[in-house]
Each structure stands twice: as C-alpha cells, then as structure tokens.
C-alpha positions, -999 to 999 in steps of 0.1 A, spaced: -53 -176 26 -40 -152 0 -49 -172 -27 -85 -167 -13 -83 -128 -9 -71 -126 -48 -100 -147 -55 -122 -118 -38 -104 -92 -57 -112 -113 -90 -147 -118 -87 -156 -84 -67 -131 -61 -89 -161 -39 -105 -175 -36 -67 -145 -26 -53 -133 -3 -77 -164 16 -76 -165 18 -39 -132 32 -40 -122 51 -69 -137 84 -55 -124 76 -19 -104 114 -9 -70 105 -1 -58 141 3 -44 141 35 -22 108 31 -10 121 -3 0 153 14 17 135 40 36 110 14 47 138 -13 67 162 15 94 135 16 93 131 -28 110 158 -49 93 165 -84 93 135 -110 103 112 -79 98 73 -90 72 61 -75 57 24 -67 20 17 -63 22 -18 -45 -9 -35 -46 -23 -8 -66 -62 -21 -68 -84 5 -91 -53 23 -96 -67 59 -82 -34 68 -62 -14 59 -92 -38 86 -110 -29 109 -88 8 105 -87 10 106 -126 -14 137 -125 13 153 -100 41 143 -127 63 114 -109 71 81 -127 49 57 -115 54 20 -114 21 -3 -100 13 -36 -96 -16 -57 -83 -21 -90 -74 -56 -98 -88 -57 -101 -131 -90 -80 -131 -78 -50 -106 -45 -44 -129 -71 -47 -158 -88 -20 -141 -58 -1 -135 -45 -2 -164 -76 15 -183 -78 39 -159 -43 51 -155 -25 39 -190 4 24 -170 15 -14 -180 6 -23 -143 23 -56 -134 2 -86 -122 21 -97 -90 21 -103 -57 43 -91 -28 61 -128 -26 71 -124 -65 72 -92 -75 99 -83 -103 111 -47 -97 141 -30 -117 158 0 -98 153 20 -68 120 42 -57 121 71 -39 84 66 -25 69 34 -25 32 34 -18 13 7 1 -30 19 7 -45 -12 22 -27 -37 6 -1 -47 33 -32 -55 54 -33 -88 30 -3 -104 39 2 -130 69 13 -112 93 43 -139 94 56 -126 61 53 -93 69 90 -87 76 100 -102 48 83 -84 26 91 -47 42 130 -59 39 122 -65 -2 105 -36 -1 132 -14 17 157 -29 -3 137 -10 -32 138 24 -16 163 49 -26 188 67 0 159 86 24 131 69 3 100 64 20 77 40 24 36 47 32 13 18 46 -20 15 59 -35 -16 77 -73 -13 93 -68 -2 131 -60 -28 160 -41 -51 169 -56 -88 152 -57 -107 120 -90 -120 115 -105 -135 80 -136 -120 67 -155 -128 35 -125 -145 22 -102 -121 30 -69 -123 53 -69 -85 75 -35 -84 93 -41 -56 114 -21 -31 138 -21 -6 167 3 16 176 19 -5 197 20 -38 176 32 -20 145 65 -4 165 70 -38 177 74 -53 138 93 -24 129 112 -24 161 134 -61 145 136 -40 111 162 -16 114 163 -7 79 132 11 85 128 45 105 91 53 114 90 91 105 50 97 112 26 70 125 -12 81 128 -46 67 134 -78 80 108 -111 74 105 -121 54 71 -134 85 48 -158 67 33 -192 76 44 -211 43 52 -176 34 77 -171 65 95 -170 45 125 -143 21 112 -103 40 117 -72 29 98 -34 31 115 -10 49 88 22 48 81 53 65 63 88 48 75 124 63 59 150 38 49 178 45 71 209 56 62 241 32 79 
C-alpha cells in the first residue's frame, strides 16, 4: 500500500503542494520549538512541499528533510534550497543525532504494523531530551482512501503504541481541528514525545 500512496504523492505533487504550502502551522511550531535551543538540528521526515522546513531554516536551525515521493523532494528542494533526500521511513540514511525531529502528516502513511519500528529508528536519531512531533488524522482506524494508506489514532490508541516503546515519553498529546478552511470539520491528534533518558 505504500507503494500506492507515493504513487499519489507523484502524480498529485503540484495539487498537494498548493493546498498546503500556505496551511498556518503556528501553534504546532510553537509547541515543537519550546523543547529546541537556537541552531537545534532538525529533521523534516516526510517533508512533502517542504513549508515546515522553510520555517525552521527561516528560525535559523539546521535542517535535514527527506520525502518519499521524487516530485515532493523536487518541490522541496526549490522551495527551501536544502538537498532533501528521497527516502522512505523503511530506508532512510541519516548521519548523527537531531535534537527535534519533525513528523506533519506523514506517520499517518505507514502500516500501522511498522509503526514501532519506525518510532525506535526514529528515537534512536534523537539526541539526549530530543523530541519528536507527529500528527496522524483523528480516530482510532486505518482506512485506504484514493490510494492512500491513513493509519490513524485517538488518544487512547496512540498511548497504547507508545505504552510498548519505552524510549519514548509523551510530553503533550492534543486533538485540533484541520486549519484549512474547506475541512474545519475534520481534527488531527498531535504529538511531541521526549526520548527518555535511562
């Protein structure tokens, strides 16, 4: 099924970066940058238009992205100037530690029975006290929807995962509504989980 949702990404990359390049992430970058000190390394994972890695350079940390559709890290990498890495979570190549890594909507992607692996390679990224941000579409299903895979959480299903990772430390877990205009009724469950010190 992830084959299929790159697909999407490749063929609807224009679409989707126009729908969401303007999309006002204030509050979650808010939220995210009181854990980061100035110049913190930062990973965009599964970066799509690249507008949070804008940000993030914008606000001077050293940003890292990848993506894993050819056309989206295309995208990216006009918009932000960043050599963004065509990747998936399954094979991503990293080098050194992160003190945030980054996650908008991209999680949501993966089968929900890789999930823990991937959140162990991604911890095992995070710096001492690094933390991790995540956002999967709200309740508790995966469900496939014009060729795309949503693995999505409650509350109570995403404590359960990160309940057999104790790596992880939820720090804030909180449910939005989706900013953009024409899906005010649609809400998002967001993340930002610590990597815990032993």
């Amino acid at each position: 099924m992830i084959n299929l949702t790159v697909n999407y990404y490749e063929k609807n990359a224009h679409e989707f970066y126009q729908n969401t390049i303007n999309v006002n992430m204030s509050e979650h970058y808010r939220r995210f940058e009181e854990y980061l000190l100035p110049e913190s390394r930062i990973l965009d994972a599964g970066c799509g238009s690249g507008r949070d890695s804008l940000y993030f350079l914008s606000k001077g940390y050293n940003v890292q992205a990848f993506d894993a559709s050819a056309e989206m890290v295309k995208l990216s990498s006009e918009l932000t100037g960043l050599s963004v890495q065509q990747a998936r979570f399954e094979n991503i190549e990293l080098e050194g530690m992160f003190q945030g890594i980054w996650a908008s909507a991209s999680l949501l992607h993966v089968d929900r029975g890789s999930m823990k692996d991937i959140l162990q390679m991604l911890a095992a990224r995070l710096a001492e006290d690094g933390v991790l941000f995540m956002s999967f579409k709200y309740g508790d299903q995966v469900y496939e929807k014009g060729d795309r895979l949503f693995n999505c959480y409650d509350e109570s299903s995403f404590s359960e995962m990160i309940a057999v990772l104790p790596v992880l430390k939820t720090l804030e877990l909180y449910k939005t509504a989706d900013v953009r205009d024409e899906r005010v009724n649609e809400f998002w469950l967001c993340a930002i989980v610590k990597k815990a010190s032993f």
